[in-house]
C-alpha positions in Angstrom: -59.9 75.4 -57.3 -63.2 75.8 -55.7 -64.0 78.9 -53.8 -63.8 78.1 -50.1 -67.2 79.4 -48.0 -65.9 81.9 -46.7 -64.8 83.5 -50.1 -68.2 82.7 -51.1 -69.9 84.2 -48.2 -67.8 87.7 -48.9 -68.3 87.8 -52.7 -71.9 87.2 -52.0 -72.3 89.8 -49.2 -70.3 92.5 -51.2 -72.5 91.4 -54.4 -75.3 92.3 -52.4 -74.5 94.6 -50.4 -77.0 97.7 -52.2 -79.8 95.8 -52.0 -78.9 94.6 -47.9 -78.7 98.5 -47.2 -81.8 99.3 -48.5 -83.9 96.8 -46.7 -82.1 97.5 -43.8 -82.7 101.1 -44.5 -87.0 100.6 -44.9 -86.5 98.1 -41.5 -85.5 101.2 -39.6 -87.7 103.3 -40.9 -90.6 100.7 -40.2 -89.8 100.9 -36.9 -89.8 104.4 -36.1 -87.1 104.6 -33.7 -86.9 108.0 -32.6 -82.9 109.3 -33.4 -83.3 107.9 -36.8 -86.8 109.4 -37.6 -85.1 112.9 -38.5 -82.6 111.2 -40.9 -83.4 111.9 -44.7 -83.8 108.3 -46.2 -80.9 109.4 -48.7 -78.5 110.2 -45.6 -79.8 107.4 -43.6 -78.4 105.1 -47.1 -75.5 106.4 -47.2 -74.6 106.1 -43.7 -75.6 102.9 -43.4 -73.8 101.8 -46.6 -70.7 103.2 -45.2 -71.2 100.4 -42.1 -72.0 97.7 -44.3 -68.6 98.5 -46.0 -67.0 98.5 -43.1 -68.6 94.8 -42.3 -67.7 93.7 -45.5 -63.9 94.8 -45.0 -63.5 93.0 -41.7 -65.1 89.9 -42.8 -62.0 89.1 -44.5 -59.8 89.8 -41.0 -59.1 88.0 -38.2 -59.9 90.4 -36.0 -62.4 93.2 -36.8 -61.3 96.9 -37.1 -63.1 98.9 -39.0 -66.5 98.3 -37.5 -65.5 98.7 -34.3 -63.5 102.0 -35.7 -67.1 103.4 -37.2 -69.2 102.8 -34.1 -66.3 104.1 -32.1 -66.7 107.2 -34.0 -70.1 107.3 -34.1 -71.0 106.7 -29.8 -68.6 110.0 -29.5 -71.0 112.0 -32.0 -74.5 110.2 -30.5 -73.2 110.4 -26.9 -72.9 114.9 -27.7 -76.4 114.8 -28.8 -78.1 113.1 -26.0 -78.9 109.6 -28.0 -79.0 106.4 -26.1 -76.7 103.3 -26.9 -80.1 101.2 -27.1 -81.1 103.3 -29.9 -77.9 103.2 -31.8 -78.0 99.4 -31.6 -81.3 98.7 -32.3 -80.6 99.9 -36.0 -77.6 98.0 -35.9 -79.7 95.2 -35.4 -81.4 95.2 -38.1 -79.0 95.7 -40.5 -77.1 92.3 -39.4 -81.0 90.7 -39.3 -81.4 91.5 -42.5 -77.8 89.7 -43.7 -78.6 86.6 -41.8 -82.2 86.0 -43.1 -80.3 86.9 -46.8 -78.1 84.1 -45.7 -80.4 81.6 -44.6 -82.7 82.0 -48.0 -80.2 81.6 -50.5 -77.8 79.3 -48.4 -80.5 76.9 -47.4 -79.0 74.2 -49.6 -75.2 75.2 -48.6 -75.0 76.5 -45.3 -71.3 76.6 -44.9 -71.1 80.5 -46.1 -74.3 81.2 -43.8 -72.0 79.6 -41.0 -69.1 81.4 -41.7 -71.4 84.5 -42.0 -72.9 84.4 -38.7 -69.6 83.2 -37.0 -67.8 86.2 -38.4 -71.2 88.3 -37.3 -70.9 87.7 -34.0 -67.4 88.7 -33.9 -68.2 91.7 -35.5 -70.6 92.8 -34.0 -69.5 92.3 -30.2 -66.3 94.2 -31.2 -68.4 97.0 -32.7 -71.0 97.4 -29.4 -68.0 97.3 -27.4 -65.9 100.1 -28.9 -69.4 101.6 -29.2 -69.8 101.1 -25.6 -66.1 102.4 -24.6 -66.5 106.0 -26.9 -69.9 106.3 -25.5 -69.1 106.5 -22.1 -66.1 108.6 -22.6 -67.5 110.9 -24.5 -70.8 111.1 -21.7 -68.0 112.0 -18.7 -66.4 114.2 -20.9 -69.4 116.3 -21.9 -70.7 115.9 -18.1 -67.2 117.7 -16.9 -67.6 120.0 -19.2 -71.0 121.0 -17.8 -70.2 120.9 -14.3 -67.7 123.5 -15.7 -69.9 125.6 -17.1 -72.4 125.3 -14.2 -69.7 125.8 -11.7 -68.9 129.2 -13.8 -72.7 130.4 -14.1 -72.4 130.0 -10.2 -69.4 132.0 -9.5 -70.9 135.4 -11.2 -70.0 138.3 -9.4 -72.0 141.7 -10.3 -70.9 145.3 -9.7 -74.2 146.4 -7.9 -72.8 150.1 -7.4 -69.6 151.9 -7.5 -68.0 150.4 -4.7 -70.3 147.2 -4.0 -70.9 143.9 -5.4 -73.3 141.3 -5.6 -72.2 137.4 -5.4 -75.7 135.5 -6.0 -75.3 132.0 -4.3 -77.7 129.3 -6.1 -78.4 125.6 -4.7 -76.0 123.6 -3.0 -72.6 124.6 -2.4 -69.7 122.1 -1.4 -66.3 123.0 -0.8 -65.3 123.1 -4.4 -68.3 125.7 -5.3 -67.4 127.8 -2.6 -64.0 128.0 -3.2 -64.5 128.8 -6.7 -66.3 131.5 -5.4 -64.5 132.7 -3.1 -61.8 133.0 -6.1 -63.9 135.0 -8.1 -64.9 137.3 -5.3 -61.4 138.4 -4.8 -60.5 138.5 -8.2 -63.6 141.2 -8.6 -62.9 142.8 -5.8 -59.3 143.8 -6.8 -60.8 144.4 -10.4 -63.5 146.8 -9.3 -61.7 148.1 -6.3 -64.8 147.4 -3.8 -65.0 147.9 -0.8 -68.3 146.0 0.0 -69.3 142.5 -1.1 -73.2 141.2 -0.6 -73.2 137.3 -0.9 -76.6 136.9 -1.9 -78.2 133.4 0.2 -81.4 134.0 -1.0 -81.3 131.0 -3.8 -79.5 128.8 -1.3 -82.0 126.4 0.2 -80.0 125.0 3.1 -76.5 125.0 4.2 -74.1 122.5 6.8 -71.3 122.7 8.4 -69.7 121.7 5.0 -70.9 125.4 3.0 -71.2 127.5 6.4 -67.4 127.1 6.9 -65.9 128.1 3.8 -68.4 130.9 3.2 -67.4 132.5 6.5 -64.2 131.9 5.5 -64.8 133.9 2.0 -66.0 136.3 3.7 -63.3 136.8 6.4 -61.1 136.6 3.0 -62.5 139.6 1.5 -61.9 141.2 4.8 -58.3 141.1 4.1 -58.5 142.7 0.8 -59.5 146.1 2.7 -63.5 145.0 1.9 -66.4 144.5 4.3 -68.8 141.3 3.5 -72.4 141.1 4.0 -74.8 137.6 4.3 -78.4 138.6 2.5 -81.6 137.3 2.2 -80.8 134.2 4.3 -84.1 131.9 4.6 -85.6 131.2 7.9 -84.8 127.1 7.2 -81.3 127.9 7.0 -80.8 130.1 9.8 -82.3 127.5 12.2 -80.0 124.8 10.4 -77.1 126.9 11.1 -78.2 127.6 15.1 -79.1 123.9 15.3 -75.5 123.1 14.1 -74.1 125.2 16.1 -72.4 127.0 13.4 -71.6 130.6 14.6 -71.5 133.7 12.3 -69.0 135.9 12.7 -69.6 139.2 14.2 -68.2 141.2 11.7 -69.9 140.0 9.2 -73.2 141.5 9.1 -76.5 139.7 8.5 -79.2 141.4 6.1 -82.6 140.1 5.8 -82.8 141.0 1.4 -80.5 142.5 -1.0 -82.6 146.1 -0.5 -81.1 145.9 2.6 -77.7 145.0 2.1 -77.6 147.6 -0.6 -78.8 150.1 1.9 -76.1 149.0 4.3 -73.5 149.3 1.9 -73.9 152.5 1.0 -73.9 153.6 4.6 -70.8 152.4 4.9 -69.6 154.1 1.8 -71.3 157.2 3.3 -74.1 157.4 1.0 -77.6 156.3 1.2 -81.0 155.8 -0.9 -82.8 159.1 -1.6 -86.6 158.2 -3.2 -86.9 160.7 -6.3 
């Protein structure tokens, strides 16, 4: 019984399949795309013999699984190191060029396994972009949460300053989530330390509205509770006038430092000691 095309087009792929990787392997390399420029041309082989595999497997399915699996994979490990989904592609590319001009050479007399090939290609490789696509973008949120995390803790540092005082420096724009974090930590220290001042630093916060003004005040009336006096430093100029323009009052018992020297200064007045120069 005759070999149908399709068997003919997988025995001649996987017979092949070597000498498809390599080429495929000098295409990339001809190009000079950037992500695969570090690769050694040994791993670079390998790798891309392990996706040709993975073609070759689900040429023989209805629906294709373990391309898709492999790029799936492989968007979650690109997506942690910063590479684009156009670069990851654009060596896919080649690789399935490089089987259909194969095809078209030494099926030009019998195209029915080049037909079958670039049927089952397109399958293939839609499925394989698309979990690409899907593992990508997952894995992008996922390592942009866990920045946001980090960023929000790098924000939320609160400093012992001096026995008794701390320091809570307030960097770039605050919305209700930051300064409620904050405001967390800042207690939490407080109890730890057992101050009895806190400075919130403003000098690194270029403006404020309504939407930061509030919830620092009420931080800081929060601290008050906890036995500790709070102190706004090193506000700048632009953001006092936003906060007068709003209409945003600041509570009289909070006081209002022009720099850290001089909420320091202040603090230790209230803790009955002060700044002698040596």
């Amino acid at each position: 019984m005759e070999p149908t095309a399709a068997e003919r087009a997988i025995e001649y792929y996987r017979r092949r399949l070597d000498a498809l990787v390599l080429e495929s392997c000098e295409r990339v390399r001809a190009a000079d795309l950037p992500f695969y420029r570090a690769f050694p041309l040994a791993a670079m082989q390998a790798s891309v013999k392990r996706v040709f595999e993975a073609v070759a497997a689900d040429l023989e399915r209805d629906v294709p699984q373990a391309y898709p699996a492999i790029l799936s994979a492989l968007g979650v490990q690109r997506a942690s190191m910063g590479v684009s989904v156009t670069e990851i592609t654009a060596g896919m590319h080649f690789g399935f060029e490089v089987v259909s001009e194969a095809f078209a050479a030494d099926f030009a007399a019998d195209p029915d396994p080049m037909l079958f090939w670039e049927r089952m290609r397109g399958k293939i490789a839609y499925a394989g972009v698309a979990a690409l696509a899907d593992a990508y973008l997952v894995a992008r949120e996922e390592l942009i949460r866990t920045q946001a995390a980090e960023i929000l803790a790098l924000s939320t540092q609160v400093l012992p300053l001096h026995p008794g005082v701390l320091v809570c420096p307030l960097i770039g724009y605050f919305d209700r989530e930051r300064v409620e974090a904050v405001t967390t930590a800042v207690l939490a220290a407080v109890v730890r330390h057992r101050s009895r001042v806190v400075l919130f630093d403003l000098s690194g916060v270029p403006q404020m509205d309504i939407g930061m003004a509030g919830p620092l005040i009420g931080a800081s009336r929060a601290v008050g509770l906890l036995g500790a006096r709070a102190l706004l430093v090193g506000m700048r100029p632009e953001v006092a006038l936003a906060l007068a323009a709003l209409g945003i009052p600041i509570d009289q018992n909070i006081p209002v430092l022009g720099d850290l020297a001089d909420g320091l200064a202040h603090a230790l007045a209230l803790l009955g000691k002060q700044i002698v120069d040596a």
